[in-house]
HTML snippet that shows the backbone in 3Dmol.js (N, CA, C, O; Angstrom):
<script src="https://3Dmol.org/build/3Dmol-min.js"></script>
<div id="view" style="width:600px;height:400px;position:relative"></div>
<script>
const pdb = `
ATOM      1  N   UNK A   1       0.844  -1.173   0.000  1.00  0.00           N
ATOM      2  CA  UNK A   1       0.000   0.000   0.000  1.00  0.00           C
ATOM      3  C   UNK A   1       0.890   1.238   0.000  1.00  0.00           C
ATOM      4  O   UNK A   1       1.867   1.425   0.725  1.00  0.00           O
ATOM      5  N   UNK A   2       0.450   1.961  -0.826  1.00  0.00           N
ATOM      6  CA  UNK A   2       1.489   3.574  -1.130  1.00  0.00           C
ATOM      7  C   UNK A   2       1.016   4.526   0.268  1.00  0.00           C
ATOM      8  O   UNK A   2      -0.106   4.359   0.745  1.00  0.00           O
ATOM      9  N   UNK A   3       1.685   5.219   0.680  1.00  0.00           N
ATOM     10  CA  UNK A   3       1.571   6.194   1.517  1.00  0.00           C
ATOM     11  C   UNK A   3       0.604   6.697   1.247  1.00  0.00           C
ATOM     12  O   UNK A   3      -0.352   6.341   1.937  1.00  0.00           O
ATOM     13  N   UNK A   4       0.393   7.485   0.426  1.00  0.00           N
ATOM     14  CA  UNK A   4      -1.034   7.929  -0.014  1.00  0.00           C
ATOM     15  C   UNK A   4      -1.570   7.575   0.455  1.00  0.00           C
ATOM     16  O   UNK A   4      -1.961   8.073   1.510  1.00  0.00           O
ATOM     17  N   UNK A   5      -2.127   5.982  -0.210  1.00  0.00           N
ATOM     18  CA  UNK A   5      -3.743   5.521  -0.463  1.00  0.00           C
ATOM     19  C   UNK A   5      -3.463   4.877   1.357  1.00  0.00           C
ATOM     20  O   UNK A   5      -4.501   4.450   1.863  1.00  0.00           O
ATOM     21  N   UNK A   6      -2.218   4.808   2.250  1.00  0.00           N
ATOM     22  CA  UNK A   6      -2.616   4.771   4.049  1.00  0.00           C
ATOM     23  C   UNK A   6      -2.895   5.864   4.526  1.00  0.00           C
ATOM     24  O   UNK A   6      -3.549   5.902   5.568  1.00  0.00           O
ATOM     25  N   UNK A   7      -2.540   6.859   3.989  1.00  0.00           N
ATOM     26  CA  UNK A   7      -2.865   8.059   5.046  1.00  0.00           C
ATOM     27  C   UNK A   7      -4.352   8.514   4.351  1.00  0.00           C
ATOM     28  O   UNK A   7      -5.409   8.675   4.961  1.00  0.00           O
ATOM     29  N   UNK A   8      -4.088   8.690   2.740  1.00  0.00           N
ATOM     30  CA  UNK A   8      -5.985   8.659   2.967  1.00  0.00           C
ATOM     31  C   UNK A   8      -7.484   7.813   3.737  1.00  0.00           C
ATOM     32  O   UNK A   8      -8.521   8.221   4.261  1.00  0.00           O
ATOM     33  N   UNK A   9      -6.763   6.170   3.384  1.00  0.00           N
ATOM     34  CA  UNK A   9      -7.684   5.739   3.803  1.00  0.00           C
ATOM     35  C   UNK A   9      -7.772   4.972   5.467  1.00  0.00           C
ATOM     36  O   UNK A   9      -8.782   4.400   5.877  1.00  0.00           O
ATOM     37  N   UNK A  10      -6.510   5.120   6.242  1.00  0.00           N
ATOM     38  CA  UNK A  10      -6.328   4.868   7.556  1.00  0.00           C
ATOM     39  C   UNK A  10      -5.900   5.920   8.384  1.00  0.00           C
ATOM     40  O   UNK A  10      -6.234   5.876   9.568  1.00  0.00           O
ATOM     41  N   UNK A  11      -5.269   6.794   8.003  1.00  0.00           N
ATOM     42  CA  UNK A  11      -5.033   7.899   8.865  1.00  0.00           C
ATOM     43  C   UNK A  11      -6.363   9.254   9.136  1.00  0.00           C
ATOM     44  O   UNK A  11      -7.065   9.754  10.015  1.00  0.00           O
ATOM     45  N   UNK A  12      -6.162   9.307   8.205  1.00  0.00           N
ATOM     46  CA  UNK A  12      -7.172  10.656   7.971  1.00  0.00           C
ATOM     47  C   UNK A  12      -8.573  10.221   8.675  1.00  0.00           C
ATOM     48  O   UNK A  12      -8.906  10.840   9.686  1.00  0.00           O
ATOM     49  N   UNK A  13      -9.218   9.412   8.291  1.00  0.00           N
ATOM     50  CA  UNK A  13     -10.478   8.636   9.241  1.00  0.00           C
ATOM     51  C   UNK A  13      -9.994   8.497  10.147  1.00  0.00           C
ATOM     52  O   UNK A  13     -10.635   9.077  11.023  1.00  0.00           O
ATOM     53  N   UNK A  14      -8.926   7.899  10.625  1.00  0.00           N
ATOM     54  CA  UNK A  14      -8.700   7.357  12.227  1.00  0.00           C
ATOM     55  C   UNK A  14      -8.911   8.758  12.825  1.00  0.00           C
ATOM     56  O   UNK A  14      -9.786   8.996  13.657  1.00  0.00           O
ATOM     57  N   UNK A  15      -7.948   9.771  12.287  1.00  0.00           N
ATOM     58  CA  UNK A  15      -8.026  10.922  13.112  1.00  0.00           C
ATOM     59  C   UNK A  15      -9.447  11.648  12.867  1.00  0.00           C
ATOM     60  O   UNK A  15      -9.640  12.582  13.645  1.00  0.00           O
ATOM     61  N   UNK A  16     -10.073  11.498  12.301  1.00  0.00           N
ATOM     62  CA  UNK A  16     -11.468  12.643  12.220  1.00  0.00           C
ATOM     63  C   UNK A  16     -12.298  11.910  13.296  1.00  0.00           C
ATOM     64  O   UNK A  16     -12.961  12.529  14.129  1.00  0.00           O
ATOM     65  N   UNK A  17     -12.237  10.683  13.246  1.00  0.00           N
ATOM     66  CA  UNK A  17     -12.995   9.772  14.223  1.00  0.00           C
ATOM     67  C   UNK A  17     -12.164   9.698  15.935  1.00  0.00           C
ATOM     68  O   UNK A  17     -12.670   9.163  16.922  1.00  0.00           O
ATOM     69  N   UNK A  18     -11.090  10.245  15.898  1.00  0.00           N
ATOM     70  CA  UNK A  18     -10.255  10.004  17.660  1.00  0.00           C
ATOM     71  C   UNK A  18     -10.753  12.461  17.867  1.00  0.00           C
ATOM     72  O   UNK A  18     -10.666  13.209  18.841  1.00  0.00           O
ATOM     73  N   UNK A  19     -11.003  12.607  17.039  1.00  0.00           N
ATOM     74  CA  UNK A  19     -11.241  14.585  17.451  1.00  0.00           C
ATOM     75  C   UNK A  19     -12.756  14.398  17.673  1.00  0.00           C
ATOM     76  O   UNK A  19     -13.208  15.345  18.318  1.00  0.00           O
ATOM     77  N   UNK A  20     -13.673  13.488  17.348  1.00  0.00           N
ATOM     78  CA  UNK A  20     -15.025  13.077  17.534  1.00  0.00           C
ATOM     79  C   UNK A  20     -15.254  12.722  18.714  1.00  0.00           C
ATOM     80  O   UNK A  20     -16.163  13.169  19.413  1.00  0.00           O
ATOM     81  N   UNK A  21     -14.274  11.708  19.104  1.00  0.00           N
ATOM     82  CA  UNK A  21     -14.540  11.185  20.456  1.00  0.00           C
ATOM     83  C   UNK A  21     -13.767  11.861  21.518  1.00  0.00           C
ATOM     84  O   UNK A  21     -14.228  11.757  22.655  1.00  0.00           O
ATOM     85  N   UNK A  22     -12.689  12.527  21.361  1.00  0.00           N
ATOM     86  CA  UNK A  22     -12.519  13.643  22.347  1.00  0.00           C
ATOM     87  C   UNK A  22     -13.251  14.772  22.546  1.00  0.00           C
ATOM     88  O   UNK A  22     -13.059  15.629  23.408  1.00  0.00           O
ATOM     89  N   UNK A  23     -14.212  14.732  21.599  1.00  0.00           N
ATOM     90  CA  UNK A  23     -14.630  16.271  21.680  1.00  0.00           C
ATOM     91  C   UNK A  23     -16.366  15.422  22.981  1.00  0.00           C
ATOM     92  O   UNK A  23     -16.842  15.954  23.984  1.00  0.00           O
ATOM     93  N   UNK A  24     -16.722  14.278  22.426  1.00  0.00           N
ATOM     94  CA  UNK A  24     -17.616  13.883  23.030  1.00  0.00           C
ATOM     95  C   UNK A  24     -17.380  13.324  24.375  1.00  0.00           C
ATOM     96  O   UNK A  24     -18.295  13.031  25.145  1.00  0.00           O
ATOM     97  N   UNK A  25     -16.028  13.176  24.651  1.00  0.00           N
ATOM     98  CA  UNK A  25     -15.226  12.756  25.900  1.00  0.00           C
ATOM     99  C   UNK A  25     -15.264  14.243  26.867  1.00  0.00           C
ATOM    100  O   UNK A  25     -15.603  14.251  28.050  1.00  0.00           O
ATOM    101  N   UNK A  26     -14.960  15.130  26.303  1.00  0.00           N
ATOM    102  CA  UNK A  26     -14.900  16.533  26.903  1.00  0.00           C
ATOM    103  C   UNK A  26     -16.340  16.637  27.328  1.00  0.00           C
ATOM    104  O   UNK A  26     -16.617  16.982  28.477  1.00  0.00           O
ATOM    105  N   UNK A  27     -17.189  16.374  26.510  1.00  0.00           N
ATOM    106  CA  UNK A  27     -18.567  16.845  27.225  1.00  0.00           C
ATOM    107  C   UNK A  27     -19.295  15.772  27.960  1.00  0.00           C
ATOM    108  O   UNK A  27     -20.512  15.589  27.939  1.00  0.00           O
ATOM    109  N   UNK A  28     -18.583  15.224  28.480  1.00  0.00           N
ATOM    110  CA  UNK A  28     -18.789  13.505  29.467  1.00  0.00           C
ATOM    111  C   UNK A  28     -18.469  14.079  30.545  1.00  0.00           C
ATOM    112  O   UNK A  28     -19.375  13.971  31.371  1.00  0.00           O
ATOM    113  N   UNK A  29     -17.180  14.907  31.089  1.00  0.00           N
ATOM    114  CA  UNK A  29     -16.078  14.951  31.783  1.00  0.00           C
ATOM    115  C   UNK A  29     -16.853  16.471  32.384  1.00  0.00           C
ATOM    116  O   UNK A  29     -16.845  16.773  33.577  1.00  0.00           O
ATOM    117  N   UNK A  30     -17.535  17.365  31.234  1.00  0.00           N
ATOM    118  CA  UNK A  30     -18.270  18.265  31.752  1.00  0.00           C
ATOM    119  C   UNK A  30     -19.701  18.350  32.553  1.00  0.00           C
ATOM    120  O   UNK A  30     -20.145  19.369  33.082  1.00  0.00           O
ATOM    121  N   UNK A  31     -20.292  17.125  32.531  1.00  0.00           N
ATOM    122  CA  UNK A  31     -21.739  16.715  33.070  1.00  0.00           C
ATOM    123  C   UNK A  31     -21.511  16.179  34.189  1.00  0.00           C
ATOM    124  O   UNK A  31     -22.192  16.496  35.164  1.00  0.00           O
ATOM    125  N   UNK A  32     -20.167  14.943  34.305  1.00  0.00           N
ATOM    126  CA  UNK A  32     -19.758  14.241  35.564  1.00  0.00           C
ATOM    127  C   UNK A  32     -19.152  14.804  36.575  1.00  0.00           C
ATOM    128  O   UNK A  32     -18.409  15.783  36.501  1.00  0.00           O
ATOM    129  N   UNK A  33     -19.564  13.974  37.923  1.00  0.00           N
ATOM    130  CA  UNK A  33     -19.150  14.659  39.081  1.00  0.00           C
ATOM    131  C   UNK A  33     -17.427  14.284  38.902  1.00  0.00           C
ATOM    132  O   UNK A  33     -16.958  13.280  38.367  1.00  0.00           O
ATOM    133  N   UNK A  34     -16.653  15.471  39.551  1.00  0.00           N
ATOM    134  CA  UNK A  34     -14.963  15.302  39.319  1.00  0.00           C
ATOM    135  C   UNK A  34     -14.510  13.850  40.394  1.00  0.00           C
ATOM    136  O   UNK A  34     -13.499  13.194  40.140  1.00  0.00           O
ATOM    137  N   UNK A  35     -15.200  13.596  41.289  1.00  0.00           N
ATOM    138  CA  UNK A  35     -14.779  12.136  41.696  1.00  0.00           C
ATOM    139  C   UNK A  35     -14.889  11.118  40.601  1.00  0.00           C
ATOM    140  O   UNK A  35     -13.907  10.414  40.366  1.00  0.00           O
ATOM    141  N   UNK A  36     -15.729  11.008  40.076  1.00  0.00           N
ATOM    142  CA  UNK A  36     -16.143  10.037  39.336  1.00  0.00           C
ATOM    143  C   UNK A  36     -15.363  10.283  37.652  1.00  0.00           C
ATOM    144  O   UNK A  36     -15.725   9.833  36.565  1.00  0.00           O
ATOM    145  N   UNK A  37     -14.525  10.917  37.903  1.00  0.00           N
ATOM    146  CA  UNK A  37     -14.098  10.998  36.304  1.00  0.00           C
ATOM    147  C   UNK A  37     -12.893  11.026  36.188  1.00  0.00           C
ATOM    148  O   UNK A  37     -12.221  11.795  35.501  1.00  0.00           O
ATOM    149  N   UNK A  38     -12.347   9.658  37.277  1.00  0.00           N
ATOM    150  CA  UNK A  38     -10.941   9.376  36.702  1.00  0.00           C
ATOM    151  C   UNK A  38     -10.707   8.178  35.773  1.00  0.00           C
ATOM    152  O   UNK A  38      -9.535   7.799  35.777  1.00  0.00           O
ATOM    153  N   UNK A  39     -11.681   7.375  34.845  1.00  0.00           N
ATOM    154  CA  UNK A  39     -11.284   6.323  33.884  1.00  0.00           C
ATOM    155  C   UNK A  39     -11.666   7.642  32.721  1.00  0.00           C
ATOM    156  O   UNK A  39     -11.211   7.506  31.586  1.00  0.00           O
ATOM    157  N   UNK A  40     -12.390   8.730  32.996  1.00  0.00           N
ATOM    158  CA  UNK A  40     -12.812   9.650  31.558  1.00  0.00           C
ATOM    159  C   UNK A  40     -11.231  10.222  31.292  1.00  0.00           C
ATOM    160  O   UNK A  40     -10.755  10.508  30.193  1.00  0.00           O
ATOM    161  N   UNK A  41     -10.598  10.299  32.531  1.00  0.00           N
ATOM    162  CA  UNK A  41      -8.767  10.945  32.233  1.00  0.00           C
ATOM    163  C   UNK A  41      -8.255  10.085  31.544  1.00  0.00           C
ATOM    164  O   UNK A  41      -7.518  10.349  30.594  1.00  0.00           O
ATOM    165  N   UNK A  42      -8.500   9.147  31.839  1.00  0.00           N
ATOM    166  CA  UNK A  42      -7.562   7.965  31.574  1.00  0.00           C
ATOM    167  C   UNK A  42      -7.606   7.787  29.997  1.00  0.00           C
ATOM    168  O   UNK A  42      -6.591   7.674  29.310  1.00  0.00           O
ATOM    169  N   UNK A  43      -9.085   7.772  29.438  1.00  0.00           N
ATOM    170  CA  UNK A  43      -9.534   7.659  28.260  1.00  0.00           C
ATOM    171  C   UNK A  43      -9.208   8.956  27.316  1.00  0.00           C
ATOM    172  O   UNK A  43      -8.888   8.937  26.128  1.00  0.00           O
ATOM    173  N   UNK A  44      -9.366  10.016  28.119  1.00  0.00           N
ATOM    174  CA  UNK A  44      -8.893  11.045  27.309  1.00  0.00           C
ATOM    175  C   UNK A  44      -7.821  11.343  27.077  1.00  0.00           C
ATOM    176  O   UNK A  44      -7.551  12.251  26.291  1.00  0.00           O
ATOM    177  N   UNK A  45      -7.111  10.780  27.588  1.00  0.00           N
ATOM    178  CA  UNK A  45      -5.414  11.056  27.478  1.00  0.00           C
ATOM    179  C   UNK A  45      -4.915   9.913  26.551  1.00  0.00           C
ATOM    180  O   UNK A  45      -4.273  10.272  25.564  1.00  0.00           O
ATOM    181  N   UNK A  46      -5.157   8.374  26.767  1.00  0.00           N
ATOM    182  CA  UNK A  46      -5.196   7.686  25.651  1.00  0.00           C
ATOM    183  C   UNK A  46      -5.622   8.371  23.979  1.00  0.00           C
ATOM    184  O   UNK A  46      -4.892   8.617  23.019  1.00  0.00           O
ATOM    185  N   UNK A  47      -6.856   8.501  24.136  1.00  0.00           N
ATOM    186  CA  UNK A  47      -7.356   9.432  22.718  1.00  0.00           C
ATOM    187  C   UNK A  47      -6.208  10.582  22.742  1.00  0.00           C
ATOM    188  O   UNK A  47      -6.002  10.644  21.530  1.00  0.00           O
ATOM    189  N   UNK A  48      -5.387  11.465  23.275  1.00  0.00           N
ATOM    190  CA  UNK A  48      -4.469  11.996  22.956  1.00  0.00           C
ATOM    191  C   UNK A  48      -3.205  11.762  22.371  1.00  0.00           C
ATOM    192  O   UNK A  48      -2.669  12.492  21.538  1.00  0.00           O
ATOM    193  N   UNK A  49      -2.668  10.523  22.923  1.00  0.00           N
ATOM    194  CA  UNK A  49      -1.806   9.614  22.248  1.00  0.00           C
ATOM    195  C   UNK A  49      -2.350   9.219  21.289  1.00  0.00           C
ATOM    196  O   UNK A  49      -1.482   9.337  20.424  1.00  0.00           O
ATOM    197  N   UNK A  50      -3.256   8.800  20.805  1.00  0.00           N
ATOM    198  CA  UNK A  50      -3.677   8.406  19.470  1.00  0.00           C
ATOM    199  C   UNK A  50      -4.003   9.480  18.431  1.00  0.00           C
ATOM    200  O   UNK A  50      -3.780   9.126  17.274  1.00  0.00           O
ATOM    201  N   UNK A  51      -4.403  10.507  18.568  1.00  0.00           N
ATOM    202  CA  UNK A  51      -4.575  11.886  18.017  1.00  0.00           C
ATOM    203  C   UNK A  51      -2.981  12.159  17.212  1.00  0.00           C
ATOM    204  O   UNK A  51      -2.754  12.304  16.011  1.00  0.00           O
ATOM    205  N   UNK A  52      -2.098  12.160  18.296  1.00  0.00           N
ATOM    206  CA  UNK A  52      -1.175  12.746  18.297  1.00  0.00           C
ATOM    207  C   UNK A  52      -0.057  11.527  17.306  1.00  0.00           C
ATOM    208  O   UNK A  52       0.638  11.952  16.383  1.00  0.00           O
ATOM    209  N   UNK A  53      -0.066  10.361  17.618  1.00  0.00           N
ATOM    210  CA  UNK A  53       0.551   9.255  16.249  1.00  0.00           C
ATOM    211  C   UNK A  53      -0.550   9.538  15.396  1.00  0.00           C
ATOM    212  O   UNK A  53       0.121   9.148  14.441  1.00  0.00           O
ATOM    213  N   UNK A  54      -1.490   9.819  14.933  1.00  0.00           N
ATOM    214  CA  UNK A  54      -2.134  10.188  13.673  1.00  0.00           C
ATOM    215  C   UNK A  54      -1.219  11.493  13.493  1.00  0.00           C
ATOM    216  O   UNK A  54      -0.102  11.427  12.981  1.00  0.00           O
ATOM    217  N   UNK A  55      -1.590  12.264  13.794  1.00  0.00           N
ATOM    218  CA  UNK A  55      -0.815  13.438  13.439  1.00  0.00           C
ATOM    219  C   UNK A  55       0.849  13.687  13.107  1.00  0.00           C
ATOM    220  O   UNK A  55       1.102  14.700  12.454  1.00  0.00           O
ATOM    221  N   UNK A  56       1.854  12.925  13.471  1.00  0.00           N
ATOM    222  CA  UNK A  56       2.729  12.793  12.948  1.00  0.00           C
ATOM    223  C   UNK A  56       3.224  11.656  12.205  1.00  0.00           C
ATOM    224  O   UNK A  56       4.367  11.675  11.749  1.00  0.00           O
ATOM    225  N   UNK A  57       2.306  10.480  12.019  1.00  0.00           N
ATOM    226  CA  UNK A  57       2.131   9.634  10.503  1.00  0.00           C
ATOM    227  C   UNK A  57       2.083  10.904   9.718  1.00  0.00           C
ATOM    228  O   UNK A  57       3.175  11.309   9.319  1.00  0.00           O
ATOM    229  N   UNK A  58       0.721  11.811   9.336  1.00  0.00           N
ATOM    230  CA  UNK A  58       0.282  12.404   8.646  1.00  0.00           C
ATOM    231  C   UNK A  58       0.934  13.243   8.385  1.00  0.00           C
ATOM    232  O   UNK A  58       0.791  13.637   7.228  1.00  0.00           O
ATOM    233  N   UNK A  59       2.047  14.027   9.297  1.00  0.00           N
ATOM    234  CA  UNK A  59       3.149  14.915   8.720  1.00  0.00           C
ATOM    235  C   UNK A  59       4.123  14.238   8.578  1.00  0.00           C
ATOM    236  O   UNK A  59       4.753  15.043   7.892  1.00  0.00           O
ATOM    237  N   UNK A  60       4.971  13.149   8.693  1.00  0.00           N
ATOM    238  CA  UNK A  60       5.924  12.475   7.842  1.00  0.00           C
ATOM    239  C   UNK A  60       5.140  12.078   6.830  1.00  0.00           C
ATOM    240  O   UNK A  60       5.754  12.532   5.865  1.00  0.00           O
ATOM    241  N   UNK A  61       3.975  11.409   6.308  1.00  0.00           N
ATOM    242  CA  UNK A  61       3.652  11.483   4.987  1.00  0.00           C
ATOM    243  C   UNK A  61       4.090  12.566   3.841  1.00  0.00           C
ATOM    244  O   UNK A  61       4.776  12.519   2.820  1.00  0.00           O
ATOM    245  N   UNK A  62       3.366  13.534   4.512  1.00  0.00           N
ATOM    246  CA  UNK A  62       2.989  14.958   4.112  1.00  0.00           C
ATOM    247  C   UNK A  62       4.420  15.447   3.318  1.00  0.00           C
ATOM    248  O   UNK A  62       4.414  16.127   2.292  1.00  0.00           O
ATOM    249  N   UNK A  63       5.708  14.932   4.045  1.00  0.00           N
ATOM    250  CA  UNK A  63       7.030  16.117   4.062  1.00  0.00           C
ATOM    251  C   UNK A  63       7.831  14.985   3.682  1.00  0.00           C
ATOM    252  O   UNK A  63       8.864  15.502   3.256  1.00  0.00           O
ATOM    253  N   UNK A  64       7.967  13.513   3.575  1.00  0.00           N
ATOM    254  CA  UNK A  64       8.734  12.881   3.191  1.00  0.00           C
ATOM    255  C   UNK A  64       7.826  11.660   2.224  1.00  0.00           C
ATOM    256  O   UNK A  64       8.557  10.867   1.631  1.00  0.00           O
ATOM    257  N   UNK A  65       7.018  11.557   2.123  1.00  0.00           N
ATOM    258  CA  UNK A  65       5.793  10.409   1.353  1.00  0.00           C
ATOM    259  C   UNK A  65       5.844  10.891  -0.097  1.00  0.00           C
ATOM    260  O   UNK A  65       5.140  10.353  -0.952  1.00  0.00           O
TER     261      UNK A  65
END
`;
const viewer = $3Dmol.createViewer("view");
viewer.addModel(pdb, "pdb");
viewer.setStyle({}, {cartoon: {color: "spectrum"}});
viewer.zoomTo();
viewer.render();
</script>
């Protein structure tokens, strides 16, 4: 598989779909009581690590692909 046709068709979705669920993670974390929202950290910070290897797949594509 060419760089391209991974970062179009595995990167780019992965990441539109991990800014979806952080953004719906944020408004989880905003309704819940702050005791109760330490697996929502846990999860949101995971989804950050994953955000964030999408995002520099997608710029080594970008600058060396």
């Amino acid at each position: 598989m060419l760089a391209a046709d991974f970062s179009r068709f595995v990167l780019i979705p992965l990441f539109v779909l991990n800014m979806g669920a952080m953004l719906i993670t944020l408004q989880m974390k905003k309704k819940t009581k702050p005791e109760f929202s330490g697996n929502l950290n846990i999860l949101y910070l995971i989804e950050n690590i994953i955000g964030l290897g999408c995002a520099i797949g997608l710029s080594y594509i970008a600058f060396f692909g």
